[in-house]
Wavefront OBJ file of the C-alpha trace (Angstrom):
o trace
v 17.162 -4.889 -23.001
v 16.647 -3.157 -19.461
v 20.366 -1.729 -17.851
v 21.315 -3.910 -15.052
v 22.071 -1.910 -12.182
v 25.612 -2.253 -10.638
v 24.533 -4.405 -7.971
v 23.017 -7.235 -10.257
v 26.468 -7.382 -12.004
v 28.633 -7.394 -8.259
v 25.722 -9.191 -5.803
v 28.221 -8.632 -2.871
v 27.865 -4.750 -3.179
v 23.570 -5.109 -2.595
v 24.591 -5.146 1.611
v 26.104 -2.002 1.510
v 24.115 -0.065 -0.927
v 21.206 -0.819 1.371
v 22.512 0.284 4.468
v 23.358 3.617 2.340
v 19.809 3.628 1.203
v 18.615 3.546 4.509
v 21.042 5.976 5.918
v 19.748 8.579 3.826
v 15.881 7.962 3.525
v 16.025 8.201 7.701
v 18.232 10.903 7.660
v 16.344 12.606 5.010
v 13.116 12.326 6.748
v 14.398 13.606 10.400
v 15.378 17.359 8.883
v 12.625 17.272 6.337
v 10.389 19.664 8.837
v 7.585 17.662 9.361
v 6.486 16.125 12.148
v 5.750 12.490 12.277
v 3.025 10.424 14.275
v 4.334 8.674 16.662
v 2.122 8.319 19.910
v 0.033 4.742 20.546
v -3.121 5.278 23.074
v -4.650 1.961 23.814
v -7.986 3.681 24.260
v -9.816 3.748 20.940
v -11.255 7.064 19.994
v -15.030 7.267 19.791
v -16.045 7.579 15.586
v -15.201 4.941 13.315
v -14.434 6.465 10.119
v -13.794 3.642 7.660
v -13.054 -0.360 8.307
v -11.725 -2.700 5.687
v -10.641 -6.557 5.940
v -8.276 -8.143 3.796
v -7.693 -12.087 3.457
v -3.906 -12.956 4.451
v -3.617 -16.644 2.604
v -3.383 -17.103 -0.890
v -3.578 -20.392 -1.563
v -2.919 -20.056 -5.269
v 0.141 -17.921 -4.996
v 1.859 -20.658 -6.839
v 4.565 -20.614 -4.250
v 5.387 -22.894 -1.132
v 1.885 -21.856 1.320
v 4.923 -21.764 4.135
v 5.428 -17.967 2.719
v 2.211 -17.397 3.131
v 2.235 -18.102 7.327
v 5.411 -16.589 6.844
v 3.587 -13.582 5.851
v 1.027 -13.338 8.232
v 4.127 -13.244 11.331
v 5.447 -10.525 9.377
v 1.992 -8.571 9.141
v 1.619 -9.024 12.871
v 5.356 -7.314 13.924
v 4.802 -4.670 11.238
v 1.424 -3.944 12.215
v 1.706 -3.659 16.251
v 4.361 -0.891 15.638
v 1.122 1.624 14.786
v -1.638 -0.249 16.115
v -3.475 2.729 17.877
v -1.499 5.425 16.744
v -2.479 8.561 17.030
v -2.918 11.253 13.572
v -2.737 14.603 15.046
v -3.371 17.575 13.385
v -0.559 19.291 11.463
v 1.002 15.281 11.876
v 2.144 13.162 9.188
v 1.753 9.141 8.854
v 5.526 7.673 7.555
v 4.943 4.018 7.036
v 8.513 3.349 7.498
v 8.840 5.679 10.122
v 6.751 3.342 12.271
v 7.545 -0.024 11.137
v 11.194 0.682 11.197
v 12.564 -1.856 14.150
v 9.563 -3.766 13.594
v 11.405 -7.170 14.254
v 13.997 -5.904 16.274
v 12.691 -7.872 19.088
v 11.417 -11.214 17.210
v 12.742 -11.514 13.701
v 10.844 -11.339 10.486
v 10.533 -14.407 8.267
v 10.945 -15.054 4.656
v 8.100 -13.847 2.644
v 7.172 -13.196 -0.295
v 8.469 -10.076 -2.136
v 9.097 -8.701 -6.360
v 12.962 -8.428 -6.742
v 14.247 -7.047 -9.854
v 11.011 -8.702 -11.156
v 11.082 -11.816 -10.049
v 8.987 -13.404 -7.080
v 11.368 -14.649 -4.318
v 11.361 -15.552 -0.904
v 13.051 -12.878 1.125
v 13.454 -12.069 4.749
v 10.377 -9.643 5.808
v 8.441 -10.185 2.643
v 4.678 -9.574 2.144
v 4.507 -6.774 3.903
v 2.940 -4.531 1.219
v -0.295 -6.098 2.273
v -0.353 -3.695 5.346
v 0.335 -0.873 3.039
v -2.224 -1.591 0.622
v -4.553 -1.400 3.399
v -3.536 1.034 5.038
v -3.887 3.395 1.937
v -6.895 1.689 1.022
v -8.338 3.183 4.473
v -6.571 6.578 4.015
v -8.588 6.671 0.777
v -11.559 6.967 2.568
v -10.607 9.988 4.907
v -10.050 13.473 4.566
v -6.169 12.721 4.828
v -3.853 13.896 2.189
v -1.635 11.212 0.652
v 1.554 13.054 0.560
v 3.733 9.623 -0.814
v 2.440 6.660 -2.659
v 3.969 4.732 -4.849
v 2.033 2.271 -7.758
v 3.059 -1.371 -8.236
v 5.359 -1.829 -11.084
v 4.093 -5.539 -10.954
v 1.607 -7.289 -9.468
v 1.578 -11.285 -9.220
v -2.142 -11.966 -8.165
v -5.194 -9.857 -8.830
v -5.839 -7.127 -6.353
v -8.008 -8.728 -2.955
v -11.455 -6.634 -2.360
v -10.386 -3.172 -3.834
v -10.486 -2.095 -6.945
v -7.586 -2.159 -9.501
v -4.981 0.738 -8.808
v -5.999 1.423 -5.633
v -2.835 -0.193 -3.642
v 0.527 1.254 -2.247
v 3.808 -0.529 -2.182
v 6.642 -0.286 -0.502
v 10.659 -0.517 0.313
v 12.566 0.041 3.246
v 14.887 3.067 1.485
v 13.158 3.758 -1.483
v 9.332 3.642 -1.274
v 7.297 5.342 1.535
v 3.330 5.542 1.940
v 3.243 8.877 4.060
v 0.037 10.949 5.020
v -0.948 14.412 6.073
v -3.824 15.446 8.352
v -4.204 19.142 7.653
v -7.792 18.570 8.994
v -8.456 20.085 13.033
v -10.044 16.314 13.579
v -7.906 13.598 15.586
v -7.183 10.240 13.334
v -6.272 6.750 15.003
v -5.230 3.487 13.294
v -6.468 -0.026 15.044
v -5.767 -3.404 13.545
v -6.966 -6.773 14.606
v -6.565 -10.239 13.221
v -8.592 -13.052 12.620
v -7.310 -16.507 11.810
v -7.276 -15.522 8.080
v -7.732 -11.838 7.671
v -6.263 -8.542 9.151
v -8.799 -6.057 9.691
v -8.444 -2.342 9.244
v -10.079 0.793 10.985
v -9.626 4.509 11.235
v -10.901 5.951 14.296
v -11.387 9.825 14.755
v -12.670 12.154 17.940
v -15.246 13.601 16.513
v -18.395 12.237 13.856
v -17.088 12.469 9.929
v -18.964 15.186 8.320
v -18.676 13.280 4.780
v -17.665 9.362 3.621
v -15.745 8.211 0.235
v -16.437 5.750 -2.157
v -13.609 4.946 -4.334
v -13.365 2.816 -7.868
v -11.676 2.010 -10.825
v -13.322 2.894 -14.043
v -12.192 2.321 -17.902
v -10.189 -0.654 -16.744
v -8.525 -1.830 -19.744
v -5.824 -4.656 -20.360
v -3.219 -4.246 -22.745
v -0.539 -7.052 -24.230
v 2.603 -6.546 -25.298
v 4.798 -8.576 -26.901
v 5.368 -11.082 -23.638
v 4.037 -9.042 -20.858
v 0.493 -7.983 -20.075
v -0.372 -4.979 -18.148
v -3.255 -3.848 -16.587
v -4.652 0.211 -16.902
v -7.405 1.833 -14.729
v -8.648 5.263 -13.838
v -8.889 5.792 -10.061
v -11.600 7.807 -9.333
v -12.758 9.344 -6.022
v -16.576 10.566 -4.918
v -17.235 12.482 -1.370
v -20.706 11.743 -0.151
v -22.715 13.871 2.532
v -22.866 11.413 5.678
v -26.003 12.139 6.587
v -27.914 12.220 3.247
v -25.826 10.352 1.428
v -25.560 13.525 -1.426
v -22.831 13.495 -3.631
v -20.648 16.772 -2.659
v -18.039 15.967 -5.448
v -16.554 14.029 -7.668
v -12.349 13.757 -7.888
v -10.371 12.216 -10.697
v -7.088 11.186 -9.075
v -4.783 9.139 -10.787
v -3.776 6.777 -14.081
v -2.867 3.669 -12.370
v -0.542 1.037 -14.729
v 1.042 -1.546 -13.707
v 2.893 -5.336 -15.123
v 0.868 -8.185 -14.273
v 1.483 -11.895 -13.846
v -1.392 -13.315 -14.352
v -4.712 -13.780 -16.305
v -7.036 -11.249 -16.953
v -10.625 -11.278 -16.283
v -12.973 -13.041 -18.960
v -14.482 -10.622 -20.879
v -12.282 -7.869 -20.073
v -11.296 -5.369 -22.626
v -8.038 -6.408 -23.853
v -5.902 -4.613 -26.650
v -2.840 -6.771 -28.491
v -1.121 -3.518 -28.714
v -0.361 0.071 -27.022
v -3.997 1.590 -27.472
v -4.585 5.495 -27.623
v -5.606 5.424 -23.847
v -1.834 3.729 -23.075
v 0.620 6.120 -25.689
v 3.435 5.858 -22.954
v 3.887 2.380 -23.634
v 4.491 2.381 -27.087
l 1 2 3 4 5 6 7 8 9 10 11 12 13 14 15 16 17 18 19 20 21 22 23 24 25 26 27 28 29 30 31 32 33 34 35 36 37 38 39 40 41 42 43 44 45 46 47 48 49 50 51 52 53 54 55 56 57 58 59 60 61 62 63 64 65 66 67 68 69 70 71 72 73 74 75 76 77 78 79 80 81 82 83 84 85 86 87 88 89 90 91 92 93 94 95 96 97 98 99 100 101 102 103 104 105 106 107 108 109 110 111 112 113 114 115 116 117 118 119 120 121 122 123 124 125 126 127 128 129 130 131 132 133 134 135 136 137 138 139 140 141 142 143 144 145 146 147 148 149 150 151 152 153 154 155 156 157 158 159 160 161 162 163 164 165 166 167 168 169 170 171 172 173 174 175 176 177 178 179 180 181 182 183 184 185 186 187 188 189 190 191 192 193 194 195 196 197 198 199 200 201 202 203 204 205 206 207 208 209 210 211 212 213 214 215 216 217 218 219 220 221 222 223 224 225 226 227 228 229 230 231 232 233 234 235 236 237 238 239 240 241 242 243 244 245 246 247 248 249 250 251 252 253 254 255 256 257 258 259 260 261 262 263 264 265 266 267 268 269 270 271 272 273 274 275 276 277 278 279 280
């Protein structure tokens, strides 16, 4: 049986061990030497890089479809803290660092969110969404993922990228950060649709190369009452212009808890499989 940490056994502690959480992660990242994006230019820079759209409503969540328009308000305040920021060179992307006071002005609403596995409503929830993008669009740039964290569980199946290829994260504990060590200038520009928030990364001068990014030997694997799902997160850089395959990266074992179904036909072990020995 899993530990329960101190604040599931005394609830009223959770307030303040947040506020400590926070106090250090900021604190942490302010004398950490790097220097963090912060400038917005309305102006959109001339070369789109990559573009990506992601669908906001699950209507098969399971859960009161309130959470869902809940989520989308929260998407919106997040989002408009780095809509047309500016990457420079030598800068880093902090998620946090942007979307800090995101509803200092208008208030977030109860979304969405995993606590202590569980699926609850909770103030500011769903806001991974705008991470998983986000990352999803760093993917396909030269820009070096510095912080990323997996999904320890995932409630519904990943929405137009493959498996693994998603970033969560936590106001004190989880960051997605990014480095451009390129000489190129990056922007990030969302816009929404009824439905959908749509992606792009903007840059000041014409890519030289474009990603393609996929999961490969997905596998599922049960055990005893939970089911996870294992995939291999591959990476291939393609010349713009001809379309040549420059090279080929393996990046990363993504394995996550998942609460629902897999895919028909999948390939599904009953047990830990040679390919998942840290489960057993």
């Amino acid at each position: 049986m899993a530990r329960k940490r101190i604040t599931q056994i005394f609830p009223f502690l959770l307030p303040l061990r947040v506020k400590q959480r926070k106090l250090f992660f900021y604190l942490k990242m302010r004398f950490d030497r790097n220097r963090y994006s912060k400038i917005i230019q309305n102006e959109r820079l001339p070369y789109e890089v990559f573009h990506a759209s992601f669908s906001m409503i699950n209507e098969e969540s399971g859960h009161d479809i309130q959470y869902q328009y809940n989520k989308v308000h929260n998407l919106k305040l997040a989002a408009a803290t780095m809509n047309g920021l500016l990457i420079k060179p030598s800068e880093t992307f902090s998620f946090w660092m942007r979307a800090r006071f995101a509803d200092k002005k208008i208030p977030y609403k109860d979304g969405l969110t995993l606590v202590y596995g569980k699926v609850i409503g909770q103030y500011g929830g769903g806001l991974c969404q705008l991470s998983d993008l986000i990352y999803w669009m760093f993917l396909h740039t030269p820009l070096e993922i510095v912080e990323r964290h997996p999904h320890t569980i995932r409630s519904f199946p990943a929405s137009g990228i493959p498996q693994g290829a998603e970033a969560t994260i936590s106001e004190g504990w989880l960051d997605l950060k990014a480095k451009n060590r390129t000489s190129r200038l990056y922007q990030l520009v969302f816009e929404f649709t009824e439905d959908s928030i749509n992606g792009f990364i903007l840059s000041d001068s014409p890519a030289e190369c474009r990603f393609e990014v996929e999961a490969r030997d997905v596998v599922y694997i049960r055990r005893k009452d939970s089911m996870f799902e294992q995939a291999n997160v591959y990476r291939k850089s393609l010349d713009a212009e001809t379309g040549t395959v420059v090279s080929e990266d393996f990046l990363y074992t993504d394995r996550c808890e998942i609460g629902f179904n897999p895919p028909e036909g999948c390939l599904l072990y009953t047990s830990p499989s040679p390919r998942d020995r840290s489960l057993s």
